[in-house]
Residue frames as qw, qx, qy, qz and C-alpha x, y, z in Angstrom:
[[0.016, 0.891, 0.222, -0.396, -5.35, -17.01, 9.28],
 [0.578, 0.518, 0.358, 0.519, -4.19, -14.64, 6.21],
 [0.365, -0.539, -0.129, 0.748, -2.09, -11.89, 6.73],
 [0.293, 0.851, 0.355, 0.253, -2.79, -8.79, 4.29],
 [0.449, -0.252, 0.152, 0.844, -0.90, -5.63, 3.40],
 [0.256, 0.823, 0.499, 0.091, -2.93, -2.83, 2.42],
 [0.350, 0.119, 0.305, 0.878, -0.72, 0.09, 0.84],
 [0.126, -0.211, -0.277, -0.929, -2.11, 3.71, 1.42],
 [0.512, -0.387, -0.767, -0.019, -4.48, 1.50, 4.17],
 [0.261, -0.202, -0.628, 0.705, -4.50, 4.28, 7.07],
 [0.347, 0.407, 0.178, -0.826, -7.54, 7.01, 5.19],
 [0.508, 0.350, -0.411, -0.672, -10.23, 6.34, 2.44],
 [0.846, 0.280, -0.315, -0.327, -10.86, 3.71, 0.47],
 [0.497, 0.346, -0.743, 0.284, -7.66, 1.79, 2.26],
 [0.258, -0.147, 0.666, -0.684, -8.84, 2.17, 5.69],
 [0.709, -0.095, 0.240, -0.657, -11.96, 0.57, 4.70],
 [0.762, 0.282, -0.581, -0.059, -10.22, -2.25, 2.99],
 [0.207, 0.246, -0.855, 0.408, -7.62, -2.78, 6.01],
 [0.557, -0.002, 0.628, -0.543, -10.95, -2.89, 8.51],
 [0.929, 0.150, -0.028, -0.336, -12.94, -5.61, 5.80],
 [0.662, 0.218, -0.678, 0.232, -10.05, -7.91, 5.63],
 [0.151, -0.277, 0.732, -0.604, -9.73, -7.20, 9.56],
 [0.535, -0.087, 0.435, -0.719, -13.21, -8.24, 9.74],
 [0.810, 0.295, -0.402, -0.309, -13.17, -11.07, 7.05],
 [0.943, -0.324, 0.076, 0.011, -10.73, -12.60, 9.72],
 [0.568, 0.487, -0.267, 0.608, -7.11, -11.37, 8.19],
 [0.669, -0.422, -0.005, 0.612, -4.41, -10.43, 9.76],
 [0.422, 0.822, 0.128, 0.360, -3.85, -6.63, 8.76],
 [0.353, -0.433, 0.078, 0.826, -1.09, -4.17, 8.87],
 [0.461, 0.790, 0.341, 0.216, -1.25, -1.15, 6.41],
 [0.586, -0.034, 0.109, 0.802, 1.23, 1.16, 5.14],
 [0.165, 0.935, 0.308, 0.057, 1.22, 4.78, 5.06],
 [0.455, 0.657, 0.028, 0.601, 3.54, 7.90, 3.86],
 [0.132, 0.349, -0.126, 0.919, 3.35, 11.15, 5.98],
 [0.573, -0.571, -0.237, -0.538, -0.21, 11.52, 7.67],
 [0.242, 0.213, -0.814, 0.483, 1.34, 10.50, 11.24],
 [0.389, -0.060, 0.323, -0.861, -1.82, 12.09, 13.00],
 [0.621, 0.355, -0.384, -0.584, -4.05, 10.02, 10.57],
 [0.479, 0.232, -0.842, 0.086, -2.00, 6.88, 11.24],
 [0.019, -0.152, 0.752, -0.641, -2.24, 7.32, 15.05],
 [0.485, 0.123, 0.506, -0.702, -6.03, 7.23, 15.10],
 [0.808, 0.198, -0.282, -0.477, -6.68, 4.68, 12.70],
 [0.482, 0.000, -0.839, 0.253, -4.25, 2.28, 14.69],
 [0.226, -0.078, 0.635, -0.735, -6.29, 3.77, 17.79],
 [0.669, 0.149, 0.260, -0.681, -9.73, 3.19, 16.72],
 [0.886, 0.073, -0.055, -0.456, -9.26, 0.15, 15.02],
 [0.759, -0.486, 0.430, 0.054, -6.45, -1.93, 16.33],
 [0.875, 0.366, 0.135, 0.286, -4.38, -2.47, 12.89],
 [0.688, -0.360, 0.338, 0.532, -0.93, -2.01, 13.26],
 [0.540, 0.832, 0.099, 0.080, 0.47, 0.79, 10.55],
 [0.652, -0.259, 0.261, 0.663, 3.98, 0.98, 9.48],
 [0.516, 0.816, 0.253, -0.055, 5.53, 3.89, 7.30],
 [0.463, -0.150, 0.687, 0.540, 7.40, 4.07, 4.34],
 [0.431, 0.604, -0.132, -0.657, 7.49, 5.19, 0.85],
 [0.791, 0.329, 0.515, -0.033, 5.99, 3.04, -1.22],
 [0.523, 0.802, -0.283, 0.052, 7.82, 5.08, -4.70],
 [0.132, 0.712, -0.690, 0.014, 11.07, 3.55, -3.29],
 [0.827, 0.078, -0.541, -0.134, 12.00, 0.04, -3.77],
 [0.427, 0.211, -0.769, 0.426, 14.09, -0.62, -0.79],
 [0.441, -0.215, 0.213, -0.845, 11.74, 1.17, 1.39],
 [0.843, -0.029, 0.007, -0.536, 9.29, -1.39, 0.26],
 [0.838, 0.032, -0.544, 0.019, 11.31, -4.79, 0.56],
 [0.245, 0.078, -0.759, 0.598, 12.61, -3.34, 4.47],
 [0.518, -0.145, -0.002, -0.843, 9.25, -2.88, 4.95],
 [0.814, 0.052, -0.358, -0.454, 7.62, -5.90, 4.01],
 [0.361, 0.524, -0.603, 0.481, 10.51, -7.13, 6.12],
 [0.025, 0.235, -0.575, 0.783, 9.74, -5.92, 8.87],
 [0.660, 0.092, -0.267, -0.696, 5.81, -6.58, 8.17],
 [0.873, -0.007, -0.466, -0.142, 6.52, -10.25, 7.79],
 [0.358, 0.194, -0.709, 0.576, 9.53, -10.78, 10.92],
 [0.229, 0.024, 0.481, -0.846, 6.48, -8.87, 13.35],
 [0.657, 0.105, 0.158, -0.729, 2.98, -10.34, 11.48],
 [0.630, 0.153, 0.732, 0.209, 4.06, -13.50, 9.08],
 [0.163, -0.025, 0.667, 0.726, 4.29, -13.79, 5.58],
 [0.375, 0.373, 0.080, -0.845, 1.98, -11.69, 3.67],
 [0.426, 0.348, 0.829, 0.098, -0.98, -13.74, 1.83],
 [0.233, 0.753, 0.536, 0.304, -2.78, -10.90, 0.45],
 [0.257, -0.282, 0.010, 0.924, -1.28, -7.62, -1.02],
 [0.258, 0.830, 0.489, -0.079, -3.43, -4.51, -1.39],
 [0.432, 0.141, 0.398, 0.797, -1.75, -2.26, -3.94],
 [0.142, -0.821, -0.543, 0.101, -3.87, 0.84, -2.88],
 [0.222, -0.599, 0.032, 0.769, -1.12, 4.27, -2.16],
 [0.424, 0.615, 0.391, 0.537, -1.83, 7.03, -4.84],
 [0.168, -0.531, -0.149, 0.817, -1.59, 10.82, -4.86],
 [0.495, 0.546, 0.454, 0.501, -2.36, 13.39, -7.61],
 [0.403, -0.401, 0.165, 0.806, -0.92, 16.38, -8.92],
 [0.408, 0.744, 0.448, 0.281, -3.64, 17.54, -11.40],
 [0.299, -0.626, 0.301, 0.655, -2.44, 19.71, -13.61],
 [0.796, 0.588, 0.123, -0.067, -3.29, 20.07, -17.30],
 [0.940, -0.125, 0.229, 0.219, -0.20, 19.12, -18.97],
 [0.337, 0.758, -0.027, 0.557, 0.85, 22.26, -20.37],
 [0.156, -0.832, 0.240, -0.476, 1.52, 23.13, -16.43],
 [0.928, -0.325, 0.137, 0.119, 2.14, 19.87, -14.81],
 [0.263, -0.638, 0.722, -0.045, 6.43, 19.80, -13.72],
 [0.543, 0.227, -0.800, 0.112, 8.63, 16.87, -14.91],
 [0.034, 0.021, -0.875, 0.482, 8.93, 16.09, -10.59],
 [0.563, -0.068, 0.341, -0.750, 5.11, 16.52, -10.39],
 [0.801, 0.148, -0.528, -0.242, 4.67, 13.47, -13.43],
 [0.402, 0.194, -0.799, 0.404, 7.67, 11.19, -11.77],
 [0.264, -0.147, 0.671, -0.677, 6.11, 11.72, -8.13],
 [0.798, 0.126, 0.123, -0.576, 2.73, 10.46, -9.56],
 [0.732, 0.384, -0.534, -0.176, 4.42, 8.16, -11.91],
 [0.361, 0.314, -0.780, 0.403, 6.52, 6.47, -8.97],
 [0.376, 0.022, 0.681, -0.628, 3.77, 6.28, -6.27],
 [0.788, 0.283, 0.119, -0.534, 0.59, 5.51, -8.37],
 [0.796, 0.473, -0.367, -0.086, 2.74, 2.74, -11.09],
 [0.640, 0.309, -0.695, 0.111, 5.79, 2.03, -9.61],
 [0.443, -0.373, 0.578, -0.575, 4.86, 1.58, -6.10],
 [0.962, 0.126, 0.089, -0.225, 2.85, -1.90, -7.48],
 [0.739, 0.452, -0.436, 0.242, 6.37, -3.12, -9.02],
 [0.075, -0.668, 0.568, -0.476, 7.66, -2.22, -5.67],
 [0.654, -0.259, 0.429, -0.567, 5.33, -3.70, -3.06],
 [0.941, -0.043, 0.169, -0.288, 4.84, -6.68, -5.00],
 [0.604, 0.500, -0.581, 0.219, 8.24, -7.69, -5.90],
 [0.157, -0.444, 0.673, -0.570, 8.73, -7.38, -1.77],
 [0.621, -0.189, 0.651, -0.392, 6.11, -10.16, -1.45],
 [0.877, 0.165, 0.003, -0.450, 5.73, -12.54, -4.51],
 [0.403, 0.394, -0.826, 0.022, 8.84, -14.45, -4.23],
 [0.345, -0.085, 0.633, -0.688, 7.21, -15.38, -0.57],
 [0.679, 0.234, 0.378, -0.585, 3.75, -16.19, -2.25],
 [0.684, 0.386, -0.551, -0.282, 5.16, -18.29, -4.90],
 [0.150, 0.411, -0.832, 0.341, 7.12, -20.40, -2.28],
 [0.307, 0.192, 0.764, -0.534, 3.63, -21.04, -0.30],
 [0.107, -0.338, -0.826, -0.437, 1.60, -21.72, -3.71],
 [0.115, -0.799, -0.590, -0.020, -0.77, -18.93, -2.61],
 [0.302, -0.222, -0.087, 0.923, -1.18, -15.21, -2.65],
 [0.219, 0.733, 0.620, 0.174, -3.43, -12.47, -3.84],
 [0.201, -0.351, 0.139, 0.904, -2.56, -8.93, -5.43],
 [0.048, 0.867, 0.466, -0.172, -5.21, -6.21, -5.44],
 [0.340, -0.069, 0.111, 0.931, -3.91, -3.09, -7.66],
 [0.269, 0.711, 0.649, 0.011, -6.13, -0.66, -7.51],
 [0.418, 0.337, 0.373, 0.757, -6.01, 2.39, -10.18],
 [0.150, -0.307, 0.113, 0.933, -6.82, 5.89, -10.18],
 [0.553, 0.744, 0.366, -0.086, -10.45, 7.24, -11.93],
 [0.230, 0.761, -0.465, -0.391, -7.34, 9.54, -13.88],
 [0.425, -0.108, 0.870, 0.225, -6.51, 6.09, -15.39],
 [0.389, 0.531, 0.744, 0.115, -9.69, 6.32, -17.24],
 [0.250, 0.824, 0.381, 0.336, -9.80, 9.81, -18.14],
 [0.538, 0.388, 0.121, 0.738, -7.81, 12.51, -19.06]]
């Protein structure tokens, strides 16, 4: 069985990842921020474990992943998924509003997957899903 990590995994587009890996036969957990409420009834209604933590901070994410692997096993397949946005044409957009985007959406991937690819090199197998932002593509 293949354990999974789905990042931003508790509403949207993550929740439906963490339940198709659930149902593809993984092992899921999934990580979320702030949304406790949010959390509580996506571990009710569909039985995946959610742990939370800010993904924008690096330690966060390697006592996470920690904890993640010590309670599920070693992650096989990370889902690079947490984002936020702060739109704002750029004449009004705040230094902290960039950073906050810049550190969840970018460096949250440098985060999450530093916390598991020393792991997935070691077991010659692994798989990291980053997935991007339509503001990636347009302005």
């Amino acid at each position: 069985m293949r354990h999974a990590l789905v990042t931003g995994g508790t509403r949207g587009l993550g929740r439906a990842i963490a339940i198709a890996l659930r149902d593809d036969g993984c092992r899921v957990a999934a990580v979320y921020r702030g949304n406790q409420e949010a959390a509580r009834r996506f571990r009710d209604e569909t039985g995946i474990p959610a742990y939370a933590w800010d993904v924008s901070a690096y330690a966060m994410c390697a006592e996470g992943v920690t904890r993640v692997e010590r309670e599920m096993g070693p992650v096989d397949i990370l889902v690079n998924n947490a984002g936020i946005t702060r739109d704002a044409m750029l004449h009004r957009m705040s230094e902290e509003q960039w950073l906050e985007v810049m550190r969840t959406n970018l460096g949250s991937m440098f985060n999450m997957t530093r916390a598991v690819i020393n792991g997935m090199r070691g077991r010659h197998y692994g798989r990291i899903i980053n997935i991007s932002s339509i503001n990636g593509r347009k302005g």
